[in-house]
C-alpha positions in Angstrom: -72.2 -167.4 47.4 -71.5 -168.0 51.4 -71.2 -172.0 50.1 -68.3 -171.4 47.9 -66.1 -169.9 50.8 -63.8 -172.6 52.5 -65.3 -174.2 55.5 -62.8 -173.8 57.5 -62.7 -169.4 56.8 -67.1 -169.3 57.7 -66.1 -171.6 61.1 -63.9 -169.1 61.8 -65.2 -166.5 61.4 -69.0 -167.0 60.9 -71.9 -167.7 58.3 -74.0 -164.4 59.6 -70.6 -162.2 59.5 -69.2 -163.3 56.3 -72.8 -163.0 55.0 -72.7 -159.0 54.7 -69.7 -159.2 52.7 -70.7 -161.3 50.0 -73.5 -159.8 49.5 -71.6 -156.2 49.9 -69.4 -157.9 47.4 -73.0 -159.2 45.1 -72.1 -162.2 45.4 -68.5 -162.8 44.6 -67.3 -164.8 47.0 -63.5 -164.2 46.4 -64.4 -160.6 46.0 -66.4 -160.8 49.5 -63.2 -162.4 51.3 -60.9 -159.6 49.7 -62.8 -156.8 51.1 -63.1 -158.8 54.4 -59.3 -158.6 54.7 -59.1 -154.9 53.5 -61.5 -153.7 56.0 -59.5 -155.0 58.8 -56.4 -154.0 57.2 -58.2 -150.2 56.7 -59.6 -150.4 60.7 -55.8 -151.0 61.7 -54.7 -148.1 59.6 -57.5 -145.8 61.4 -56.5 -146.9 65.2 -53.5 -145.1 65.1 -55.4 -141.4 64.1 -58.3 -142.3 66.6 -55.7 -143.6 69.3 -54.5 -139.4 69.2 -58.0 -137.9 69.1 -58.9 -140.3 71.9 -56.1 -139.6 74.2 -55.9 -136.0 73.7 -59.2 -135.3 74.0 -59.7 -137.2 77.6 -56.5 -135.4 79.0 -57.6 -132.3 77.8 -60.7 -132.1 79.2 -59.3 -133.9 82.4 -57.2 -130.8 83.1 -59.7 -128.4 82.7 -62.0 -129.9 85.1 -59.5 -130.7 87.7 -58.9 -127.0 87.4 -62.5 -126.2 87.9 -63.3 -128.4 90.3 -59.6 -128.1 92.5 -59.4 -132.1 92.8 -58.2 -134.8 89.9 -61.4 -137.1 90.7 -63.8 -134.2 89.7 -66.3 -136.6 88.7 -67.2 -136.4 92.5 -68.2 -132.7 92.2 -69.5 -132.3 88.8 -73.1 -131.9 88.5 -73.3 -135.3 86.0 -76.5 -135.9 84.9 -77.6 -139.6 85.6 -76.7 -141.1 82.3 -72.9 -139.7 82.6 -73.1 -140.5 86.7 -73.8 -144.3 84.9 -70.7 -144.7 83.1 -68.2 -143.1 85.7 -70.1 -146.3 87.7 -69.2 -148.8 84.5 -65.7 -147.1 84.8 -65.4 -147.6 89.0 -66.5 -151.3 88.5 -64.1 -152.1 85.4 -61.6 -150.9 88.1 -62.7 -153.2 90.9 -62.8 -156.2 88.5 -59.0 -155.6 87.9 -58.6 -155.7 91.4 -57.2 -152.1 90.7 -58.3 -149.0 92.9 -59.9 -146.8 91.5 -57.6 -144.2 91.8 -58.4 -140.6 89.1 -55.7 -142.2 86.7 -57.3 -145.2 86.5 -60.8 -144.0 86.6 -59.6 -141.9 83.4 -58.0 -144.4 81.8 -61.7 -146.6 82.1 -63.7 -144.0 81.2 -64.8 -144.7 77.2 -64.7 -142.1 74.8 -68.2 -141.8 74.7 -68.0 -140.8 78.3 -65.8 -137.9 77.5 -67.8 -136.8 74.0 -71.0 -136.4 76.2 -69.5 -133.9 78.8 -69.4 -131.8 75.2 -72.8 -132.4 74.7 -76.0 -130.0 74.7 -77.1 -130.6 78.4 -73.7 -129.4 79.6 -73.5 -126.1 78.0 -73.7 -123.4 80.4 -72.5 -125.2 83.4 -69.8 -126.8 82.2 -68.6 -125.7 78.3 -69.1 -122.4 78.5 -67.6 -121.8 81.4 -64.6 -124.4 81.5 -64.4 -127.0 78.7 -64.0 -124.5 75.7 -60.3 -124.1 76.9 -59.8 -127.7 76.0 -60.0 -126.9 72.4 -58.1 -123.5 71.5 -57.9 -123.7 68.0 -61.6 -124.7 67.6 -63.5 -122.6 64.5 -67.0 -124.0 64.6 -69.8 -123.9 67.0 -70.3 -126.4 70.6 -72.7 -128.5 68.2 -70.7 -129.0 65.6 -67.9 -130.7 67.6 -70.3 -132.2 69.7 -71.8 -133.8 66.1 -68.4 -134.4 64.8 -66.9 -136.3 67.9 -70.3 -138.1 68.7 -69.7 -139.8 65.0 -66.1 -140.3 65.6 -67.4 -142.6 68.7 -69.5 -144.4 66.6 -66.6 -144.9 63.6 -64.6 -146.1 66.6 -67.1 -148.9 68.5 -67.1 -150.5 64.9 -63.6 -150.7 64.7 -63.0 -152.1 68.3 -65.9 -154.4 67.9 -64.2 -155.6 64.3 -67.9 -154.1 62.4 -67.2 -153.5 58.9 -66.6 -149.9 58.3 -66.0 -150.4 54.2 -69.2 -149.1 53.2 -68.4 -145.8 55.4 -67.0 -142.5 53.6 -63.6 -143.5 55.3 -61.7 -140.2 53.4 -64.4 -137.8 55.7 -64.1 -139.7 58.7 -59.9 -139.9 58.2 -60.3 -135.8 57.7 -62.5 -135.8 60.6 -60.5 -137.1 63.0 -57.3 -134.7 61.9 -59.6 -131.4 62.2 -60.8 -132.9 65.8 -57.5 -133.4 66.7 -56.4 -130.1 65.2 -59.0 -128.1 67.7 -57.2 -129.6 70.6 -53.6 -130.1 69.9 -52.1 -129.2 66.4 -48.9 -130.8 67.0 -50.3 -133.8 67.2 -52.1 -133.8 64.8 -48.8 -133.0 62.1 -47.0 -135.8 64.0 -49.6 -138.5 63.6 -50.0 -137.3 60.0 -46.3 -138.3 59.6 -46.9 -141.9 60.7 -50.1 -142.6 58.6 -50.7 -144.8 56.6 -54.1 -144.6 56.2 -54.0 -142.6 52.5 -51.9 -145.8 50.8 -54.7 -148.3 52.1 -57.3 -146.4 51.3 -56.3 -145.8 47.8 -55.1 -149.8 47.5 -59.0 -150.8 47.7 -59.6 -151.1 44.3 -56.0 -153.2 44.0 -56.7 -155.4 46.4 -60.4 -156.2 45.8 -58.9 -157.6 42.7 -56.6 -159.2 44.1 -53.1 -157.6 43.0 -52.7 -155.9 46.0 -52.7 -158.3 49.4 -54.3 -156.7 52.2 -51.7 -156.1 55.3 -51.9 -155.9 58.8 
């Protein structure tokens, strides 16, 4: 029960959010504050994966349509449709508030991933993947939709993580794999590195361990 947690842990961090994990945790209050800490612990150990898809991705695609388009703010000359004209806007105005011009590097450095996952999406498919954004992803092996689906999830996994969501309940192993065969499509090499650094396999297999509490969550 939310009444057995100490007051000082629900002020902190909420009756409404604490709420989902006792009862994701049926009730068990010690249980619920367990999984709370493992499922920031287990966002942490996902950041670093998503921080490479992210990256890569936006550079890639970057470079092919500054190619296309023969100028690095190729926003400018794209033919956007009015939802993606709206978040290069979000971007120029994110820019502004810093005080910051809104130079291309900084323009691509606001622009959210879901910005870049949407330039992949259905409405963009003859003028601009056919044509030019393919060539961000040599080593793809599936269909425009398919990495269109695959990334548009990815986006999602990510919000939750940024906006501290719980993400527990997700298949965490498919969405880890997921983000490596993303990454794979656009840059393999990253994709071995980052797998050196990860530590996502030891804190997903802890779960069990440190719901019952012989294993204290990290991060």
């Amino acid at each position: 029960m939310i009444e057995r947690l100490p007051e000082w842990l629900v002020r902190a961090l909420s009756r409404p959010r604490l709420t989902r994990y006792v009862v994701a945790a049926q009730g068990e209050s010690l249980t619920a504050v367990r999984l709370y800490w493992w499922n920031v612990e287990v966002c942490g150990a996902l950041y670093g994966p998503l921080h490479c898809l992210e990256l890569a991705l936006r550079n890639a695609l970057h470079d092919q349509m500054s190619r296309k388009y023969g100028r690095s703010d190729w926003w400018e000359a794209a033919p956007l449709d009015w939802q993606t004209k709206r978040l290069v806007m979000e971007a120029r105005r994110k820019c502004e508030r810093r005080r910051a011009a809104p130079t291309p590097d900084s323009m691509v450095a606001e622009l959210s991933f879901g910005f870049w996952v949407s330039l992949l999406s259905r409405s963009y498919d003859r003028g601009l993947w056919v044509p030019t954004l393919h060539k961000a992803f040599p080593y793809l092996d599936q269909p425009r939709k398919r990495l269109y689906d695959g990334l548009s999830s990815l986006v999602l996994l990510r919000n939750r993580i940024m906006h501290h969501e719980p993400v527990h309940h997700r298949n965490l192993s498919a969405d880890h794999a997921k983000i490596y065969r993303m990454l794979g499509y656009i840059i393999s090499e990253l994709a071995i590195e980052a797998k050196t650094m990860d530590r996502f396999p030891e804190v997903l297999a802890g779960r069990r361990a440190s719901l019952g509490g012989t294993r204290p969550a990290r991060f």
